[in-house]
C-alpha positions in Angstrom: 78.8 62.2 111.9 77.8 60.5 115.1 77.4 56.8 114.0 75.3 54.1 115.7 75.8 50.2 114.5 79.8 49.9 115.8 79.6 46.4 116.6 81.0 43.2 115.9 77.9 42.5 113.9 78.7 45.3 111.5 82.2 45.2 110.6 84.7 43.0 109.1 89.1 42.4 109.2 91.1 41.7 106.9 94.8 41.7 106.1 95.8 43.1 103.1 98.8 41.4 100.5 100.0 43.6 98.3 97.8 41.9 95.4 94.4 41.2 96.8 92.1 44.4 95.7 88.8 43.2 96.6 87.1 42.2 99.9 83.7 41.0 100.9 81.4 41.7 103.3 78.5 40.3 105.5 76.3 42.9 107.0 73.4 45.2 105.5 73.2 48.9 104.9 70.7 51.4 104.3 72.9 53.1 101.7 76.3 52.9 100.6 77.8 56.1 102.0 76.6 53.7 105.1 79.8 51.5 104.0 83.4 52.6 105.3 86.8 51.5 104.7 89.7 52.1 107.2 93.5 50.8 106.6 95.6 50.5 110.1 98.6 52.6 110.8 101.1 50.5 112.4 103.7 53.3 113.2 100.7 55.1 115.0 98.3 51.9 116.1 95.2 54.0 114.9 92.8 53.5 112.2 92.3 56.0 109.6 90.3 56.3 106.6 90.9 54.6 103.7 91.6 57.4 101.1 93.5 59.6 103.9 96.0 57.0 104.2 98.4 59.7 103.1 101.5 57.3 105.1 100.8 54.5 102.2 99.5 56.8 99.2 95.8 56.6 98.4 93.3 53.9 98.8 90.4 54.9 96.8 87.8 51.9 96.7 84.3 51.7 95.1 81.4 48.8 95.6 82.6 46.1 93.3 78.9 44.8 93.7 76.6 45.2 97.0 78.4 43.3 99.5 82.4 43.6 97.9 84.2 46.8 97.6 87.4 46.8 95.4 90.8 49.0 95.9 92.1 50.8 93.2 95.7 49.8 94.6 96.0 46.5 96.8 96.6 46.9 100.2 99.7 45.5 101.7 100.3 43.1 103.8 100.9 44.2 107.6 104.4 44.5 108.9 103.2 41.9 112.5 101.3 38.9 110.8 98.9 39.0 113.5 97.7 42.2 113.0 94.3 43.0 110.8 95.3 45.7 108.5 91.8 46.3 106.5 88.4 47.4 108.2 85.0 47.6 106.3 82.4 48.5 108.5 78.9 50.3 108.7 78.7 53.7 110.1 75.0 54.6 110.0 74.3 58.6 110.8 71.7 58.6 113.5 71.1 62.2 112.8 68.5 62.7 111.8 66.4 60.3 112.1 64.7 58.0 108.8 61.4 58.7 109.7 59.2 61.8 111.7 56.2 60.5 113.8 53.9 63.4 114.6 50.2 63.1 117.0 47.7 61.5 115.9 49.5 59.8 113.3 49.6 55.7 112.7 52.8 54.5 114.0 53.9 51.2 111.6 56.1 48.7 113.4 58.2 49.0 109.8 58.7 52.7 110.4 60.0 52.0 114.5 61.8 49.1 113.0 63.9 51.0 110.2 64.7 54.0 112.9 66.4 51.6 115.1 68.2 49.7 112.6 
């Protein structure tokens, strides 16, 4: 899914310890399949999804409440202390698009504001 929103502004780091199973987080979303996790793979410096993180068994997570999502099995802590082992970030689809503007139609600033977002 090409994904727009991979900023700064729309993602969060943590580093997991082996206890802590639930993390906030600060930015808005449209809808929660909007919301990913990803756990970092030391041994091959990449990020992968949180439930294919075959390396360290499963993380399956669900939304706590709207802006915390909770591990069913706490992450652990990273092997370097100064790396960030837990991403949760937005990944909005850009295809298609949330609204269709045709000729001769209104245009709302709402509608031009909510496909850009």
């Amino acid at each position: 899914m090409p994904c727009a929103n991979q900023c700064g502004d729309s993602e969060i780091l943590y580093q997991g310890d082996g206890s802590q199973t639930r993390f906030t987080f600060p930015f808005e979303y449209m809808a929660e399949s909007d919301v990913q996790v990803d756990i970092y793979n030391e041994s091959t410096r990449r990020w992968v999804n949180a439930t294919d993180a075959s390396w360290l068994g499963e993380y399956d997570w669900s939304f706590a409440n709207a802006t915390t999502i909770e591990f069913t099995k706490a992450p652990p802590a990273p092997l370097d202390l100064e790396v960030f082992n837990i991403k949760i970030y937005r990944c909005t689809d850009i295809d298609p698009l949330m609204a269709q503007f045709y000729p001769g139609s209104n245009i709302r600033a709402q509608d031009l504001n909510d496909n850009f977002e």
